[in-house]
C-alpha positions, 0 to 999 in steps of 0.5 A: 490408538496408533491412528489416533497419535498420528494424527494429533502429530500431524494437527501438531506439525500442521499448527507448527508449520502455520505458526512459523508461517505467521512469524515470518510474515509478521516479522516482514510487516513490522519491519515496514511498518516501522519505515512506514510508520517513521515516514508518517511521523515526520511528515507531521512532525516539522512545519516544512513538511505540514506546510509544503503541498507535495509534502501532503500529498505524499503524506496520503501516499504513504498513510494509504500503504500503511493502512493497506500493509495492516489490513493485509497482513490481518486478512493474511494472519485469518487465512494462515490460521484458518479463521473464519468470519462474519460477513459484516466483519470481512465486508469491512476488511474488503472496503477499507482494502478497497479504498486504501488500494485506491487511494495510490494511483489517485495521489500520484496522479495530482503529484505528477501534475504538481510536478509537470504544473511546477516545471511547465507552468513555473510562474503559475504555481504558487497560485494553482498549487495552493495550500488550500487547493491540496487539502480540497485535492485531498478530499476529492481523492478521498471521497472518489475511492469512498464514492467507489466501496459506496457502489459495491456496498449497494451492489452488495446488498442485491445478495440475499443475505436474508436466506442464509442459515447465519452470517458466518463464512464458510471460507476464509475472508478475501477481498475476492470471497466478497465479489458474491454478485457477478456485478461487483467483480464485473464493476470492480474490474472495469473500475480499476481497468480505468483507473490505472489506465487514467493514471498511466496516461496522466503520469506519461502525459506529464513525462512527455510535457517535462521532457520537451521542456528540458530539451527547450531548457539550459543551465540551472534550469535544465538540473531542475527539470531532469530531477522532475524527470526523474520524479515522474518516472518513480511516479510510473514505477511506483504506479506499476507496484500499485498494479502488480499488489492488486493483481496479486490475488492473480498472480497467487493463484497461478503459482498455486497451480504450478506448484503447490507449496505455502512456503512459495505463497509466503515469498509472493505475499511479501514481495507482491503485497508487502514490499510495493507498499513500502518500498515506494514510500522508503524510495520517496523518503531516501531520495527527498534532500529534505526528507532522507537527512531526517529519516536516517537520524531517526532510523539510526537513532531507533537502531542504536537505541534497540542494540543498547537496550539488548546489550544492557539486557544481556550484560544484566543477565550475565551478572 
């Protein structure tokens, strides 16, 4: 009977601690999303922002993140409350995760020659860097990553599904858990190995081209090309992000071994999944001069809204 307490005690705490768990990562998410969220709005909500190129691009960054920030923390609510899965259900976490993760370096490579065309190449851009050209830009990104979760679903049906007992896992849902043929994992890494790779060359290369035109610039002119400078190296911080919440299955894994503890996986999920994600795309938004007035009226609006609807509340409560 004793035997039998304990143990509904420790199901209990077990349950608790999980709970708790989820709480505060959830917490973490909304908090991004919600910058996330308000980026997206008003990049469609006013005209300059629908008609500028960079704009639209940066549109896609950001909607990519954000779609990544939910799958994430779903396969991450999964795992906290040990709930398991169909494989056609976690096969479709796996691909939107692999296309959204995708889709980052993609963007910022056409937004560091966007740059480096605009700088380089002044009087050719208007006519290279188009509307139309951007949304064809856009398709293509698209259509690479869409191209890339095509391959690893026919890599995928190699697997002999048809001998299983059921299609129900018997771990918890992963990106990982999803590599059931060495060929998939072998693909992927290569896949991604080029990938980052072409997008630090591009990213570098483009540096390297505005940085000679500065040193050749003066005046006005010179201002202009320090900024995109600057923008380029976001471009490589923000593509280091990308690369350090790929990695973060690697990195999970080797602060498992050192120690043992869900509270350490917690800080490492929410610093190397959830904050690369956001803290881009809040970094591009505070620094835009015509992006950052909007975004904090917004936010501060939102803000002010949420502390008069909880003193409303409590003063209700009072009487």
């Amino acid at each position: 009977m004793e035997g039998h307490s304990n143990s509904s005690l420790s199901t209990s705490e077990e349950f608790t601690r999980r709970l708790l768990l989820s709480l505060i990562t959830c917490g973490s998410c909304s908090v991004f999303f919600v910058i996330n969220g308000t980026i997206l709005f008003l990049l469609r909500s006013k005209p300059i922002f629908l008609q500028c190129p960079r704009y639209v691009l940066l549109f896609n960054l950001v909607l990519a993140d954000t779609l990544l920030i939910v799958q994430g923390q779903g396969l991450y609510l999964l795992a906290v409350l040990n709930v398991l899965i169909s494989y056609p259900l976690c096969g479709f976490n796996a691909m939107v995760s692999r296309v959204t993760s995708q889709i980052s370096p993609l963007v910022l490579i056409f937004m560091s020659l966007e740059r480096c065309v605009a700088v380089c190449f002044p009087f050719r851009h208007c006519t290279l860097v188009t509307f139309k050209n951007t949304f064809i830009v856009v398709f293509l990104i698209w259509t690479i990553a869409s191209l890339n979760v095509l391959i690893q679903v026919l890599l995928l049906l190699e697997f002999p599904f048809h001998e299983l007992p059921d299609l129900q896992m018997r771990e918890i849902c992963s990106s990982i858990a999803m590599y059931l043929d060495p060929k998939s994992y072998v693909y992927e890494t290569i896949y991604r190995y080029v990938l980052f790779t072409l997008s630090a060359l591009v990213i570098s290369s483009s540096f390297v081209a505005v940085m000679v035109v500065a040193c050749l610039a003066s005046g006005d002119n010179r201002t202009q090309v320090e900024k995109t400078r600057n923008t380029l190296l976001l471009h490589l911080f923000q593509l280091g992000l990308n690369l350090v919440s790929v990695m973060n299955v690697h990195i999970n894994m080797a602060v498992l071994r050192c120690c043992r503890t869900e509270r350490l996986s917690v800080v490492v999920y929410v610093c190397v999944v959830l904050m690369p994600r956001c803290l881009s795309s809040l970094t591009y938004g505070l620094r835009d001069p015509a992006l950052r007035p909007a975004l904090e009226t917004y936010l501060c609006c939102k803000l002010r809204f949420q502390v008069g609807k909880v003193q409303v509340q409590v003063l209700q409560t009072q009487v």
